[in-house]
KOLSERO-819141 format. One line per 2 residues: number of its first residue (from 1); for each residue x negated, y negated, z of C-alpha. Coordinates in steps of 0.1 Angstrom, whole numbers. Each point is the difference from the previous one (the first is absolute). Example, Ala and Ser with C-alpha at 12.3 -4.5 7.8 and 13.67 -1.06 7.14 Angstrom:
<rs>
1	-123:45:78 | -14:-34:-7;
</rs>
This chain:
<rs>
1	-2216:-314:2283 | 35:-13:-5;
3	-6:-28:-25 | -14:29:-19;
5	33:27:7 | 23:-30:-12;
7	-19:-3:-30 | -3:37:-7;
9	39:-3:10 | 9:-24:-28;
11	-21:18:-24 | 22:36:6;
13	29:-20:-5 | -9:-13:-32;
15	-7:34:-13 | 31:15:16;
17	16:-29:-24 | -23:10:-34;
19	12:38:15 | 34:-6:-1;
21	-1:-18:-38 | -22:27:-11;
23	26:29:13 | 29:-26:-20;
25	-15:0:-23 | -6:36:-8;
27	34:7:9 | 9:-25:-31;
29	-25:15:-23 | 12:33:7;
31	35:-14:-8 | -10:-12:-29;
33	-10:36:-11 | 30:11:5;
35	13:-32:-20 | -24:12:-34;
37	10:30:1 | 34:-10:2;
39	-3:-21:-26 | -21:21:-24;
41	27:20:2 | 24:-23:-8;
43	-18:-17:-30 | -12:37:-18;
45	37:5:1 | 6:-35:-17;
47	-28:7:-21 | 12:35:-13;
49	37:-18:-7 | -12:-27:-17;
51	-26:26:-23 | 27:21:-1;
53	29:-26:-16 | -27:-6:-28;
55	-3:38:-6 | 43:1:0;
57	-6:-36:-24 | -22:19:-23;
59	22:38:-4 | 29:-23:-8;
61	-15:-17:-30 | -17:25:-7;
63	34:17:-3 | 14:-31:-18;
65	-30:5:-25 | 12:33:-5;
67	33:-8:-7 | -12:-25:-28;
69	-24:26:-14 | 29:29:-3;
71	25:-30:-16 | -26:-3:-23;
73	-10:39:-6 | 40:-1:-7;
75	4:-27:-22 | -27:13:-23;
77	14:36:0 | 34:-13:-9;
79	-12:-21:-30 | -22:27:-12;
81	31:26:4 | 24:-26:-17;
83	-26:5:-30 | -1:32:-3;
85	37:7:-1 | 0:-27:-22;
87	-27:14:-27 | 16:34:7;
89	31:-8:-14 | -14:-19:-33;
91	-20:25:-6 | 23:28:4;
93	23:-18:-22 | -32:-5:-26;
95	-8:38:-2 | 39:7:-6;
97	0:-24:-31 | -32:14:-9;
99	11:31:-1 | 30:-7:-19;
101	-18:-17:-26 | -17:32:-4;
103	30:19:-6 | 12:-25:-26;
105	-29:-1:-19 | 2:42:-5;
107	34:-8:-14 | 1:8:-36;
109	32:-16:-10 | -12:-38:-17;
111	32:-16:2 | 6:10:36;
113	-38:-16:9 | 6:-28:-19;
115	29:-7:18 | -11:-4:30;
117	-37:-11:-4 | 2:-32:3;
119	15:-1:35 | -29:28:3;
121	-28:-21:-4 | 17:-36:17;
123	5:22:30 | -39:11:-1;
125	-12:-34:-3 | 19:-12:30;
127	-8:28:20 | -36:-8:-8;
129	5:-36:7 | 12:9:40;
131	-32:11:2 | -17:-31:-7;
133	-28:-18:22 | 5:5:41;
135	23:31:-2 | -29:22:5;
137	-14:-23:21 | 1:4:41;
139	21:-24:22 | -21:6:28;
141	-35:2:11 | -10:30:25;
143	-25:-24:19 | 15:-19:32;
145	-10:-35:-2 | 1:-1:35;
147	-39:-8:26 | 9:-3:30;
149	-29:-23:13 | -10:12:37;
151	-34:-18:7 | 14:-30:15;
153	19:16:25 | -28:21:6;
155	-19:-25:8 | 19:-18:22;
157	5:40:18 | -40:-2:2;
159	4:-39:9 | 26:11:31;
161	-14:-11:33 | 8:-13:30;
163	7:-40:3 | -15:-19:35;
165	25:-18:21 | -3:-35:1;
167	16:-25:24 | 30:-14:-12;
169	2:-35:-12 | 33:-22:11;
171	30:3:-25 | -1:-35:-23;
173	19:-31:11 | 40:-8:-17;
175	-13:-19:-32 | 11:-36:-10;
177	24:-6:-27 | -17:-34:-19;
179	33:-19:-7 | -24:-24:-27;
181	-7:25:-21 | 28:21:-3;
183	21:-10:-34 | 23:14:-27;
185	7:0:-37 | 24:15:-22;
187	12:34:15 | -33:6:22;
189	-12:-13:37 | -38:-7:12;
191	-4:4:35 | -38:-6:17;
193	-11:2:36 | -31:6:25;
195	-12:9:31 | 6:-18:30;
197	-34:-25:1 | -16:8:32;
199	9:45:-7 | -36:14:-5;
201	14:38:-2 | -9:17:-31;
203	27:3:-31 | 5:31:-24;
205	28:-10:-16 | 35:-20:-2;
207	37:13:-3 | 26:-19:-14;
209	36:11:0 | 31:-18:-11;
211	35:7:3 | 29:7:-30;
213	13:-32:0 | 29:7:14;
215	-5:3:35 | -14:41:-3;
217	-29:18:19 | -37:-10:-5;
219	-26:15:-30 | -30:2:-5;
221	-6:-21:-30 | -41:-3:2;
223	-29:12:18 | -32:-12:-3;
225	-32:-21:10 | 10:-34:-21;
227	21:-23:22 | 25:-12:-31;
229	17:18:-19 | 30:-8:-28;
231	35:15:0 | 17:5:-31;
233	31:10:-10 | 24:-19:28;
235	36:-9:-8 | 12:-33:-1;
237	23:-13:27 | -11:25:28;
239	-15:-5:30 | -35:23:10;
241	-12:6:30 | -41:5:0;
243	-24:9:28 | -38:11:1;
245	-23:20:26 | -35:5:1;
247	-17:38:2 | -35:15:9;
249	-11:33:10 | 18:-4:36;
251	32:-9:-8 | 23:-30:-14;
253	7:-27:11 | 30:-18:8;
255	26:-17:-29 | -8:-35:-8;
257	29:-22:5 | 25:5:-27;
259	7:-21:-30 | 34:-5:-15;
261	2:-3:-35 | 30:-18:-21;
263	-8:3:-37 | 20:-24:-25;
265	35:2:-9 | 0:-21:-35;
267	-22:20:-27 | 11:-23:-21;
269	-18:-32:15 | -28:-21:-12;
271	-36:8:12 | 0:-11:36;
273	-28:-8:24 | -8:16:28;
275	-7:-14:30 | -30:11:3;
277	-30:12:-22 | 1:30:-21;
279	-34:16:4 | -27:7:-28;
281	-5:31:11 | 35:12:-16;
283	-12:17:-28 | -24:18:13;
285	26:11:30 | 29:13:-21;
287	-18:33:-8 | 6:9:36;
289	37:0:-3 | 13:30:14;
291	38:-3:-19 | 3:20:-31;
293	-1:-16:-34 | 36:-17:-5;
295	12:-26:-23 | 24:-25:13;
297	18:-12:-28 | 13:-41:7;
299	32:-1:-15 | -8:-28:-27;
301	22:18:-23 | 33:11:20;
303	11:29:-3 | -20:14:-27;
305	-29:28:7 | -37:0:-14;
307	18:28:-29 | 27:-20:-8;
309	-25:-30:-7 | -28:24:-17;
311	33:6:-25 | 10:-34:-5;
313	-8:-21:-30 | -29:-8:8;
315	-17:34:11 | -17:-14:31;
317	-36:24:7 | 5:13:32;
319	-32:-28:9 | 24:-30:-13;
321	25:11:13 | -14:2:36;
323	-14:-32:-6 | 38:-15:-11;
325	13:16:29 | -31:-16:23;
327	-5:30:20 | -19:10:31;
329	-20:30:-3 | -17:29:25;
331	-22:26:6 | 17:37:-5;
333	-14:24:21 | 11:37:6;
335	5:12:38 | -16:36:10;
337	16:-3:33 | 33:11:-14;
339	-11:22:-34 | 0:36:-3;
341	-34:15:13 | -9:7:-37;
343	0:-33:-12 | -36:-8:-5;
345	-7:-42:1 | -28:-22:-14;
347	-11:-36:-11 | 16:-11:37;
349	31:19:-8 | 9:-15:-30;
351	-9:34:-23 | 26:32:14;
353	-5:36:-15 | 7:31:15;
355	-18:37:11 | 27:20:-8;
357	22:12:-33 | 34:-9:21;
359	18:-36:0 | -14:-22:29;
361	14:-37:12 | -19:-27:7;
363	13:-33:15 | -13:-36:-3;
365	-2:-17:33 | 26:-24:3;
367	35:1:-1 | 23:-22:-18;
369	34:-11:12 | 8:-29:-21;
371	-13:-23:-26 | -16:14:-37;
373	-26:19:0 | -19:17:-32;
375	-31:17:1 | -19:23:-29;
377	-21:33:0 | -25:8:-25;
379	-1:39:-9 | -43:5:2;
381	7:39:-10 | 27:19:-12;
383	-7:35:-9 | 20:26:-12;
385	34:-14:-5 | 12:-3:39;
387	34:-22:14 | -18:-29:25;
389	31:-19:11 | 0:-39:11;
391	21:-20:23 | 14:-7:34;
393	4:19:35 | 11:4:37;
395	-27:2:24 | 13:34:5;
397	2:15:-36 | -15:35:-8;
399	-35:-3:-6 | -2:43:-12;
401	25:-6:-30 | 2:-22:-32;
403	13:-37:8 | 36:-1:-1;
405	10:39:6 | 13:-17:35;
407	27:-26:7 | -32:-22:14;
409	-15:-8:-34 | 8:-20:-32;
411	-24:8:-30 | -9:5:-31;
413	-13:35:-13 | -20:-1:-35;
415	-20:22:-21 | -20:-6:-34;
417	34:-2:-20 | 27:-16:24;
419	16:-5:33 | 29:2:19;
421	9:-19:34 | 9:20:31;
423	13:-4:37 | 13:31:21;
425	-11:22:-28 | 24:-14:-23;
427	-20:-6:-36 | 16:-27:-19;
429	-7:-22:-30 | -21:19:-19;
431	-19:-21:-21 | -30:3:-29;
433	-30:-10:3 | -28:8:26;
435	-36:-3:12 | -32:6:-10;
437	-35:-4:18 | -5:-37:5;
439	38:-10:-1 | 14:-23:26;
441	32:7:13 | 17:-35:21;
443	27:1:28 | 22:-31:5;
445	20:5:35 | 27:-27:3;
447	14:0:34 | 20:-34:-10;
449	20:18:-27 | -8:35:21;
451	-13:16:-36 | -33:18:-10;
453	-12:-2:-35 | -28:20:-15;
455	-24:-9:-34 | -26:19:-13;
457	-28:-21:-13 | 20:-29:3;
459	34:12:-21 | 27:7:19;
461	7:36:2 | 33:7:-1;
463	36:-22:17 | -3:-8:39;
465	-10:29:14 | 17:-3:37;
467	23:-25:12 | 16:-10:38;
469	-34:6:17 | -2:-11:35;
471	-20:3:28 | -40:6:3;
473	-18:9:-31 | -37:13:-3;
475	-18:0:-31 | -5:43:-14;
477	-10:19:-22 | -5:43:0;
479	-27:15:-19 | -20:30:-3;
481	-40:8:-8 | 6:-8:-35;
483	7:-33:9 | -22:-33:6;
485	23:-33:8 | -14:-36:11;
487	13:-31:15 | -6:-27:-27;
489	-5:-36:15 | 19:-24:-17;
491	-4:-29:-14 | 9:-32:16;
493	24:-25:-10 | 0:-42:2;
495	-7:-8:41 | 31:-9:25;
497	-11:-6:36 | 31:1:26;
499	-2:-14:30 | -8:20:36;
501	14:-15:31 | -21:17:28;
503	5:2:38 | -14:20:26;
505	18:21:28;
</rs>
C-alpha cells in the first residue's frame, strides 16, 4: 500500500510540474497576442508610411512633369506668336505697297509714272523676295515630342512585395594594403590590397579614399568589387594620405592601416626605377580612376603655355605638342553630386546635358590648387544658337545661373558667332568666332602663372582671359537643353615615372 502511494505521489508531482509549464506557458502565448497585435499595429503603420512616401514621390514628379509639359506648351506658343506678329507686319506692309501701286498705275500723267517706276517695280521685287522659301513656313510643330514611359515602374509597383529577414552576416575584416604591388608613374599612383588570409566573411565591395595632399579630410575616390585601382591626376611634391575598408550588406568594416604617399619633386629627371614592380594589370586599371580628366603639363619648355607653342614657328598639333611637353594624362569625369538637379549624365559621366531651357552648372570632380592643368569638351549638339559657357569654379558657385554671373566662376560664354569671357557678370573681351556642333572648346588652367586661357578647336580664342587666380579650382561649364558637352580623353605624351617613397602609419 505505501510503495504504491509514493509512487502515485511522485507521479502528481510530476504533473503538478507539466501543470505549472503548461499554465507558463499559456500565460506567454497569451502575451504574445498581445505582442502581434502590438506589432501589427505598429508595422501597418510603417507600412502605410512607407506606401505613402511613394504616393508623395510620385505627385511630386508628377508635378515636376507638369512643369516641363507647360514650359513646353509655352515655348511653342511663344514661337508660334513671335510668327505671327512677324507675318502680320510684312504683310500689312505688302497690302500697303500693293495698294499704292494701284493708285499709281490709274495715274494718267506719263512723265509723273515714269519717274517713279523704276523704284516702283525694285521695291516689288524685294518685297516679293522677303517672301521667299521658310517665311510661310511654321517654326513650330503642335505635336509634344514628349512619352512619358510608365511600364517599368509599373511593374516594379506590381513587382512590390515584402523582402524575408535574414540573419545578419558579420561586417568584413580591415583589408591589407599589399606594399609589393602598389607603384607609380608619371602623375598617377596604383595602390592594391586583400583580405586578411584566414577572413572567410563575404565581400560586396571595396572603398578607397585618399586625402588632398595637403594634409585635408578624407574622399571617397573609388568604390567597387576590384581590389586595385589607379589614381590619376596627383601633384608632384605632395604627400597623400590613402586608406581602404571593406563593405557587405551588414556594415563596413574597419580602415586598413594607412599609407603615406610622397610623389616626386624633380619632373624633370630621367626615368627612374621603382623599387618595386609595376604591375601588368596597369592598363587595364586606369579606367577606374575616379579624378577627372587633367593634363599636367612638365615644364620642358619654361614658361611658355601649350598656345604660345601651337603659335610658334613650328605650329606644334596639339598631339606633338603634348608629346614635346611629355605629358601625363587622365580620365575627365563630371560629378552629379554637386550639379544642378537638371543636369542629366551618361557614358559614366563623361556626356552632361540638361532638362531644362535655363543655364545649369556642372562641376568636374577634382579641384585644382596648383600645377597646369588643360582639359577639352566636345560640343555633341548644339541647337538653336544658345551661350554654353566653359571654365573654372568654387565648390560653392551657383549651379541655377549661367557660369560666371557670380564672383565664384571664371568662364567663357560663346554662341555660333563669338564669345566674350565673364566673372561676377562682368562680360569682357569680346571676341569673333564661335561653335558649331562637333567643335571642341580646351581650357588651360595655370595655377603656376595663376592664368586661364581658353581655345576653341585648338586656336586660342582671344588674350588671357583671367589673371591672379588663387585658391581651389573645379573644372565648369553651364548649359541648357540645347546643349550636349563631353569629356574628351587625351592623348598621352612620351612616359616619365617618378618615384613614390611609401610608409605606413
Amino acid at each position: 500500500f505505501f510503495p504504491l502511494q509514493s509512487q502515485l505521489s511522485q507521479a502528481l508531482n510530476g504533473l503538478s510540474d507539466r501543470a505549472k509549464e503548461a499554465k507558463e506557458f499559456l500565460v506567454q502565448l497569451r502575451n504574445m497576442v498581445q505582442q502581434i497585435q502590438e506589432n501589427s499595429v505598429e508595422f501597418e503603420a510603417c507600412l502605410v508610411a512607407q506606401c505613402d512616401a511613394l504616393i508623395d514621390a510620385l505627385n511630386r514628379r508628377k508635378a515636376q512633369l507638369l512643369s516641363r509639359v507647360n514650359k513646353e506648351h509655352e515655348h511653342k506658343l511663344k514661337v508660334v506668336r513671335d510668327q505671327i506678329s512677324h507675318c502680320t507686319v510684312k504683310l500689312r506692309q505688302t497690302t500697303g505697297l500693293m495698294e499704292y501701286c494701284l493708285e499709281v498705275i490709274k495715274e494718267n500723267d506719263p512723265s509723273g509714272f515714269l519717274q517713279i517706276s523704276d523704284a516702283l517695280i525694285r521695291r516689288v521685287h524685294l518685297t516679293e523676295d522677303q517672301w521667299g522659301k521658310g517665311t510661310l513656313t511654321p517654326r513650330m510643330t503642335t505635336d509634344f515630342d514628349l512619352n512619358l514611359d510608365n511600364a517599368p515602374l509599373l511593374q516594379s509597383i506590381h513587382q512590390l512585395d515584402f523582402v524575408q529577414m535574414k540573419v545578419s552576416s558579420p561586417v568584413p575584416a580591415p583589408p591589407i594594403l599589399q606594399l609589393e604591388e602598389c607603384c607609380t608613374h608619371n602623375n598617377s599612383a596604383t595602390l592594391s590590397w586583400k583580405q586578411p588570409p584566414l577572413s572567410t566573411v563575404q565581400v560586396e565591395g571595396y572603398i578607397l579614399e585618399l586625402d588632398d595632399g595637403n594634409g585635408g579630410q578624407f574622399r571617397e575616390v573609388y568604390v567597387g568589387k576590384e581590389t586595385m585601382c589607379t589614381v590619376d591626376g596627383l601633384h608632384f611634391n605632395s604627400t597623400y594620405s590613402a586608406r581602404v575598408k571593406a563593405f557587405n550588406k551588414t556594415g563596413v568594416s574597419p580602415y586598413s592601416k594607412t599609407l603615406v604617399l610622397q610623389t616626386s619633386e624633380d619632373t624633370q629627371s630621367e626615368e627612374q626605377t621603382l623599387p618595386f614592380p609595376v604591375p601588368l594589370e596597369r592598363s587595364q586599371l586606369r579606367r577606374m580612376s575616379p579624378f577627372s580628366s587633367t593634363l599636367n603639363l612638365q615644364p620642358s619648355f619654361p614658361g611658355r603655355s601649350y598656345f604660345e607653342l601651337r603659335s610658334s614657328a613650328h605650329q606644334l598639333s596639339l598631339h606633338s605638342s603634348l608629346q614635346s611637353l611629355n605629358s601625363a594624362v587622365a580620365w575627365f569625369s563630371f560629378d552629379p553630386a554637386s550639379a544642378h538637379a537638371d543636369i542629366i549624365f551618361s557614358n559614366d559621366n563623361l556626356t552632361v546635358t540638361c532638362n531644362s531651357y535655363d543655364d545649369r552648372v556642372v562641376l568636374g570632380k577634382t579641384g585644382f590648387s596648383k600645377g597646369l592643368h588643360y582639359w577639352e569638351l566636345s560640343i555633341d549638339r548644339y541647337d538653336n544658337h544658345p551661350d554654353p559657357a566653359f571654365g573654372v569654379a568654387r565648390i560653392d558657385v551657383l549651379k541655377d545661373a549661367m557660369l560666371g554671373k557670380d564672383d565664384k566662376a571664371w568662364a567663357m560664354y560663346v554662341d555660333n558667332n563669338r564669345s566674350w569671357f565673364m566673372h561676377n557678370n562682368s562680360h569682357t573681351n569680346r571676341t569673333e568666332g564661335g561653335i558649331t556642333k562637333g567643335a571642341t572648346v580646351g581650357v588651360l588652367l595655370d595655377l603656376t602663372r595663376r592664368t586661364l586661357t581658353f581655345s576653341i578647336n585648338e586656336d586660342q580664342q582671344g588674350p588671357v582671359a583671367f589673371e591672379n587666380l588663387e585658391g581651389l579650382f573645379f573644372p565648369a561649364v553651364s548649359l541648357n537643353r540645347n546643349v550636349q558637352v563631353r569629356a574628351l580623353t587625351m592623348l598621352s605624351g612620351a612616359p616619365q615615372q617618378h618615384t613614390l617613397q611609401l610608409s605606413l602609419l
